[in-house]
BAVEXZA-892401 format. One line per 5 residues: number of its first residue (from 0); their letters; for each residue x, y, z of C-alpha. Coordinates in pm, 1 decimal, padded with zeros to 6 digits, always signed. Example, Ala and Ser with C-alpha at 12.3 -4.5 7.8 and 13.67 -1.06 7.14 Angstrom:
2
0 = as = +01230.0 -00450.0 +00780.0; +01367.0 -00106.0 +00714.0
//
This chain:
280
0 = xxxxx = -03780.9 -04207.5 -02976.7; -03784.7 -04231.8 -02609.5; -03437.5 -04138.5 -02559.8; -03505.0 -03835.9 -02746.2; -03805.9 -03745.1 -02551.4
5 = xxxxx = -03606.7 -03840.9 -02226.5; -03284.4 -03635.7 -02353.0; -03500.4 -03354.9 -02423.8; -03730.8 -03317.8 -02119.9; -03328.2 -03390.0 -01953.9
10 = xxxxx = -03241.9 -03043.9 -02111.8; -03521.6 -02887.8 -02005.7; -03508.1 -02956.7 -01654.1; -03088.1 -02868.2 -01632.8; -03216.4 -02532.2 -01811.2
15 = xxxxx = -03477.3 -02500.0 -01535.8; -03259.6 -02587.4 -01287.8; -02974.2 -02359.1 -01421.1; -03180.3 -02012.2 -01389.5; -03431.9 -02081.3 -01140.5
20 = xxxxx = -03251.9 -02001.1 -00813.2; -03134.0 -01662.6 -01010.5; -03460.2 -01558.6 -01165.8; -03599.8 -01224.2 -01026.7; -03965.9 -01198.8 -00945.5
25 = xxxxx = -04056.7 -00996.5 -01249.0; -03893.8 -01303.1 -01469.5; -04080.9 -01607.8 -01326.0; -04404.2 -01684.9 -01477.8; -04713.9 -01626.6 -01240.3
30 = xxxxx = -04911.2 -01937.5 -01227.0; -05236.7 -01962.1 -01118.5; -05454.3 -02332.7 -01160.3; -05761.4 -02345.4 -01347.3; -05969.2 -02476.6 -01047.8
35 = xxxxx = -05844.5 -02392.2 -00735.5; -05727.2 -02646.3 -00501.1; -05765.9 -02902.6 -00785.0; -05542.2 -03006.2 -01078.2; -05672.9 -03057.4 -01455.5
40 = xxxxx = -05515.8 -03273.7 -01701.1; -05592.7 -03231.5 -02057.9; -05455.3 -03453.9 -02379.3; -05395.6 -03340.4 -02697.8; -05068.2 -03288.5 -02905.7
45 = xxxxx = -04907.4 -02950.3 -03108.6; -04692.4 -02864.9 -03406.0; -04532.7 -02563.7 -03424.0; -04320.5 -02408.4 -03756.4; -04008.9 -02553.3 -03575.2
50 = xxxxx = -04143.2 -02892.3 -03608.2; -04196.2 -03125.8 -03880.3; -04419.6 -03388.6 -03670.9; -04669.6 -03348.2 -03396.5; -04611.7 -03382.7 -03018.4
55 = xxxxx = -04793.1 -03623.5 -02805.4; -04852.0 -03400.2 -02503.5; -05067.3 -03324.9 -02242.7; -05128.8 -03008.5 -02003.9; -05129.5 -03017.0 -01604.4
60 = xxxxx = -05321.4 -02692.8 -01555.1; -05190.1 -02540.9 -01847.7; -04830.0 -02626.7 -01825.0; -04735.3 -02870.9 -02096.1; -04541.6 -03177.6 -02072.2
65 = xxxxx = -04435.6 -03350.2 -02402.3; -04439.9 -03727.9 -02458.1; -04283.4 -03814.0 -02801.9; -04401.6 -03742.3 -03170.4; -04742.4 -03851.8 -03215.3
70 = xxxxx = -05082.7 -03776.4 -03059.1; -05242.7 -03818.1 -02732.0; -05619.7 -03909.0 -02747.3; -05741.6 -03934.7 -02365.0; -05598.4 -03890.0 -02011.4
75 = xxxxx = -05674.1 -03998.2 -01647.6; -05500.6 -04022.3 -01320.6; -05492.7 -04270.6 -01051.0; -05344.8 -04275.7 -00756.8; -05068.9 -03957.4 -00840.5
80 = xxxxx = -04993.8 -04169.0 -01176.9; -05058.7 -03987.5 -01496.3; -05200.9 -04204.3 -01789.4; -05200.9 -04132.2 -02130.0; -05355.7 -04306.4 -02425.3
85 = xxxxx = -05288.8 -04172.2 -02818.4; -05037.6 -04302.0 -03082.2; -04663.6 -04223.9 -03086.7; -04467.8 -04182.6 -03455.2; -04103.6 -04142.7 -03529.0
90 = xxxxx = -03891.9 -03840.2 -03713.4; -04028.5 -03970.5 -04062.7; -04408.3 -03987.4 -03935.2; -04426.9 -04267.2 -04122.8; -04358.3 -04545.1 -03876.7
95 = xxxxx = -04538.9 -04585.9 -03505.7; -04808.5 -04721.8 -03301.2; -05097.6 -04691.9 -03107.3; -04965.9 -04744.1 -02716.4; -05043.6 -04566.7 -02431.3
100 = xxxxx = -04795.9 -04405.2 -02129.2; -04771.0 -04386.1 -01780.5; -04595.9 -04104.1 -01634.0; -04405.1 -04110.4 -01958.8; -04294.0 -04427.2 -02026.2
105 = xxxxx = -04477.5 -04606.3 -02315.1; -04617.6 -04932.9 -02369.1; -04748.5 -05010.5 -02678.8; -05061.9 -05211.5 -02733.4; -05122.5 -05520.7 -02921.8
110 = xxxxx = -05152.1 -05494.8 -03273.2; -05108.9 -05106.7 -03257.9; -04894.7 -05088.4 -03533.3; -05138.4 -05157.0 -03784.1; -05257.9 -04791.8 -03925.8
115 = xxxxx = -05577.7 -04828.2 -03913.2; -05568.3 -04869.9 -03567.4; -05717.6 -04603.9 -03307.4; -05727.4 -04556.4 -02921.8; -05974.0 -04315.7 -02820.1
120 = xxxxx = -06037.2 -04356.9 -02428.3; -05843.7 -04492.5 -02110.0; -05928.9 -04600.1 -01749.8; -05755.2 -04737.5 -01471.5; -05863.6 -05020.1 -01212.3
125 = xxxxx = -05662.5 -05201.8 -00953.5; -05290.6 -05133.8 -01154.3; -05472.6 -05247.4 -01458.8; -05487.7 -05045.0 -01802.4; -05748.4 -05063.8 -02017.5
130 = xxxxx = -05783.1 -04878.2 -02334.9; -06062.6 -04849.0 -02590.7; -06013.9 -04865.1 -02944.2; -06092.6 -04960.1 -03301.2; -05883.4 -05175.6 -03542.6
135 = xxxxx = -05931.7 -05305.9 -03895.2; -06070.2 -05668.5 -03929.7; -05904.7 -05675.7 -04229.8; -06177.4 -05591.9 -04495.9; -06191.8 -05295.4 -04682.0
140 = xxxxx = -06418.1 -05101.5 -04461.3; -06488.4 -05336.3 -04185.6; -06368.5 -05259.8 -03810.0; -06374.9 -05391.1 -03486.6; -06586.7 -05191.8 -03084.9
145 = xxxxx = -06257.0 -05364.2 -02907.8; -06021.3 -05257.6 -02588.0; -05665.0 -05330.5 -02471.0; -05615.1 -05484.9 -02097.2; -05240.3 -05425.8 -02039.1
150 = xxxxx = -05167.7 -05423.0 -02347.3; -05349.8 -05720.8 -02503.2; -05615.0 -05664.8 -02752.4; -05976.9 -05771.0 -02659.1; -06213.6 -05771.9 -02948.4
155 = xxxxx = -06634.4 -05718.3 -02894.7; -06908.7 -05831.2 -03102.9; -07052.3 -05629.2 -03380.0; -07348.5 -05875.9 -03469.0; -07645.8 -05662.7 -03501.2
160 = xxxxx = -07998.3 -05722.5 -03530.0; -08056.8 -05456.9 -03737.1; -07841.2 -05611.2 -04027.8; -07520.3 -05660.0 -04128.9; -07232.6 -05415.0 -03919.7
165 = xxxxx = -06921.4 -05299.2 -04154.1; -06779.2 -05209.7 -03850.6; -06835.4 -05066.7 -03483.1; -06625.9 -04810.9 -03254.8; -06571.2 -04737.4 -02903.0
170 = xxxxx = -06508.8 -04416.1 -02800.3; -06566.2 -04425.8 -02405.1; -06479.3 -04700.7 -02139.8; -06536.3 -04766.0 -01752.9; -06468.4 -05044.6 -01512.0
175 = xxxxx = -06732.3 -05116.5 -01247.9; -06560.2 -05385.0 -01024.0; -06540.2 -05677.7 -01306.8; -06747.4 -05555.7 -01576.2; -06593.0 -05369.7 -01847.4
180 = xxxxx = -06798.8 -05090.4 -02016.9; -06768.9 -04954.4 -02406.2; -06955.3 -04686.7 -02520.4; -06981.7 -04619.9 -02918.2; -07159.8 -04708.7 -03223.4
185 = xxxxx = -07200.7 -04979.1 -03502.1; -07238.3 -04919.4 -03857.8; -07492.3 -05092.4 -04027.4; -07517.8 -05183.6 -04390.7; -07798.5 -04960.9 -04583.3
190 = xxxxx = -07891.1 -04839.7 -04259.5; -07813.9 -04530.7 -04009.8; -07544.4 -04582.2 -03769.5; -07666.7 -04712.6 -03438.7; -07526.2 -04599.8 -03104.5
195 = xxxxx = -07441.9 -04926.7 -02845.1; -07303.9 -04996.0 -02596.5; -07070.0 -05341.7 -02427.4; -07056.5 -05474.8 -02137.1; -06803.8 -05740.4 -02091.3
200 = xxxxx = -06802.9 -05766.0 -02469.9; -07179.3 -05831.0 -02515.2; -07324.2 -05538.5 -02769.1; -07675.0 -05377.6 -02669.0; -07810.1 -05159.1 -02914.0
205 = xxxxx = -08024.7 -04905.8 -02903.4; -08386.0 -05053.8 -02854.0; -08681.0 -04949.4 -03138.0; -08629.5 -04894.1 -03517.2; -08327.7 -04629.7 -03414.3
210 = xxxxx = -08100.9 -04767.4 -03738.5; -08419.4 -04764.2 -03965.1; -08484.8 -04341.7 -03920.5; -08193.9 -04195.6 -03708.8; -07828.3 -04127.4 -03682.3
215 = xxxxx = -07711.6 -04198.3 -03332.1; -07345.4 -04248.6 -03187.6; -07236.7 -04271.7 -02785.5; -06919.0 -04133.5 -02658.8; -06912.4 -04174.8 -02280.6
220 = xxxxx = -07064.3 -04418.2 -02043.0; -07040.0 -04412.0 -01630.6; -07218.3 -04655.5 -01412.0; -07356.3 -04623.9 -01065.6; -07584.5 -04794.5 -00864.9
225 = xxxxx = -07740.3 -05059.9 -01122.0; -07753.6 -04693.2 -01363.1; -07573.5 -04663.2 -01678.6; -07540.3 -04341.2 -01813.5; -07423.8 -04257.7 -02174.1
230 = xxxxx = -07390.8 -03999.5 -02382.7; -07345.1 -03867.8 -02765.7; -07610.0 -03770.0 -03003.9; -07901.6 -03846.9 -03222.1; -08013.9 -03662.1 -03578.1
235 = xxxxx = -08343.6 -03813.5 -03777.8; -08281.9 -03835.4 -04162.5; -08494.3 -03596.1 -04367.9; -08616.7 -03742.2 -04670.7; -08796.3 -03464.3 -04899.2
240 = xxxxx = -08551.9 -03253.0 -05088.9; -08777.5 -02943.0 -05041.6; -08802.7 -02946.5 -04647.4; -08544.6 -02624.6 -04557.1; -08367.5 -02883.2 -04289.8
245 = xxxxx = -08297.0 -03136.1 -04615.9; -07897.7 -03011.5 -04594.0; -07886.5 -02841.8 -04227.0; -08027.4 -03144.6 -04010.0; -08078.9 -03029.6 -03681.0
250 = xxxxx = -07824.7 -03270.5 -03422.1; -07957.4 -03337.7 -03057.3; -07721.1 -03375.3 -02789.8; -07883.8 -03637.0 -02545.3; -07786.1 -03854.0 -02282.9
255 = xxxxx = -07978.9 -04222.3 -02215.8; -08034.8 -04372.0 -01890.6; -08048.6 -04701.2 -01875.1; -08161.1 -04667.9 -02250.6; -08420.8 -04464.0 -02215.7
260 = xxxxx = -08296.8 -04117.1 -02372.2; -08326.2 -03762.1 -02291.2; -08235.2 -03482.5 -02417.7; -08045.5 -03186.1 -02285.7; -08202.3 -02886.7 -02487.4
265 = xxxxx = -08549.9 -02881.0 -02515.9; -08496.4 -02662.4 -02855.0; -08670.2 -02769.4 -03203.0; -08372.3 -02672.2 -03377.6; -07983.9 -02752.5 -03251.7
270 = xxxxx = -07642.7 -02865.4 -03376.1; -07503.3 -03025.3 -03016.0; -07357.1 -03303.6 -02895.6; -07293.9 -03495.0 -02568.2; -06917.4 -03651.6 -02552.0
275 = xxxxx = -06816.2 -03697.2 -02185.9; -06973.0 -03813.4 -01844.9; -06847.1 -03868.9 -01456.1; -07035.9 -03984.0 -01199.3; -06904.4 -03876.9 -00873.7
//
């Protein structure tokens, strides 16, 4: 699959090449960046009617660049280095992994070619790769909160003390010197799911009775002088079948710092949610 993706971006760039010395002004595309003087990077992927799989992509300011088949799930750059974390497939869609490129090449992780397998955020620290995840533990419902450094899987505990976990995800990550940071949630048996957060693999759950009356997931953590930040959302079960909110539950976006949360509209009624933060 890589030798397609290299012949084809090959073919692109000798058709570039070819006609852009020749191209009049009124041909050439006027670019102009979404921020000035800066550069966005967004992930994603795209199927069009000429396709029969999707594209693991992502766009530099709008202009796309295409991986391989499959999907790309989260993005950063370091140091002029573009990385990419998602899942690549092959013609059939049938076979692939969960990986994630640099400038791309691919590496795939550990254990990535299980399905149930899913990357969902990447950070870079000192030339190492780390990549957050979830993975079956080989139960019929049960998963594993775990990341990938360089490749090789690192698993985090689920144990909860509000009961027995089916399964936890991580959805954000971030590297403060040593310390490795997961943001996400665990599922808890006859209970709500409970949004948590690791730090070198420890879980720390929401404090109170959170699993016992509300909803709750994180998606994003940053940390900063001793503060951790995360983000995601919170809704509070509604038991009586006549209350008007019974099948439209209102959904708080929030952020918590250092556990303690707040939330970002001050509204009685919302559908919101939080899903990224950066500390500058």
């Amino acid at each position: 699959m890589r030798t397609f993706s290299l012949l084809l971006l090959t073919l692109i760039g000798l058709a570039l090449l070819s006609c852009g010395d020749n191209a009049s002004g009124d041909d050439q595309q006027t670019f102009t960046p979404i921020i000035e003087g800066r550069k966005v990077y967004i992930s994603g992927f795209y199927q069009d009617s000429t396709l029969d799989q999707m594209v693991a992509c992502y766009w530099l300011d709008g202009i796309r660049v295409d991986l391989e088949y499959g999907a790309a799930e989260a993005i950063t750059v370091h140091n002029g280095d573009v990385y990419v974390a998602g899942q690549w497939f092959d013609a059939t869609g049938w076979n692939g992994e969960a990986c994630y490129w640099i400038n791309g090449v691919r590496y795939d992780l550990q254990g990535g070619e299980n399905p149930d397998v899913e990357v969902t955020g990447i950070a870079v620290d000192n030339g190492d790769v780390y990549v957050s995840g979830v993975r079956s533990d080989g139960s019929m419902f049960g998963t594993n909160a775990c990341y990938w450094k360089n490749g090789n899987v690192n698993n985090v505990s689920r144990n909860s003390s509000f009961g027995n976990s089916w399964g936890a995800t991580a959805f954000g990550i971030f590297i403060d010197g040593n310390d490795v940071y997961l943001a996400g949630y665990n599922a808890i048996a006859n209970k709500f799911d409970i949004g948590c957060k690791w730090k070198n693999g420890n879980l720390h759950e929401l404090s109170g009775s959170t699993a016992n009356e509300q909803q709750t997931w994180l998606y994003d953590i940053a940390v900063a002088n001793d503060v951790k930040i995360t983000v995601g959302f919170y809704y509070t079960f509604i038991e009586d079948e006549n209350d008007p909110l019974y099948y439209n539950s209102p959904i708080f976006a929030c952020y918590y710092r250092n556990g303690q949360r707040v939330n970002l509209e001050e509204s009685e009624w919302q559908v919101g949610e939080a899903t990224g933060v950066f500390i500058e």
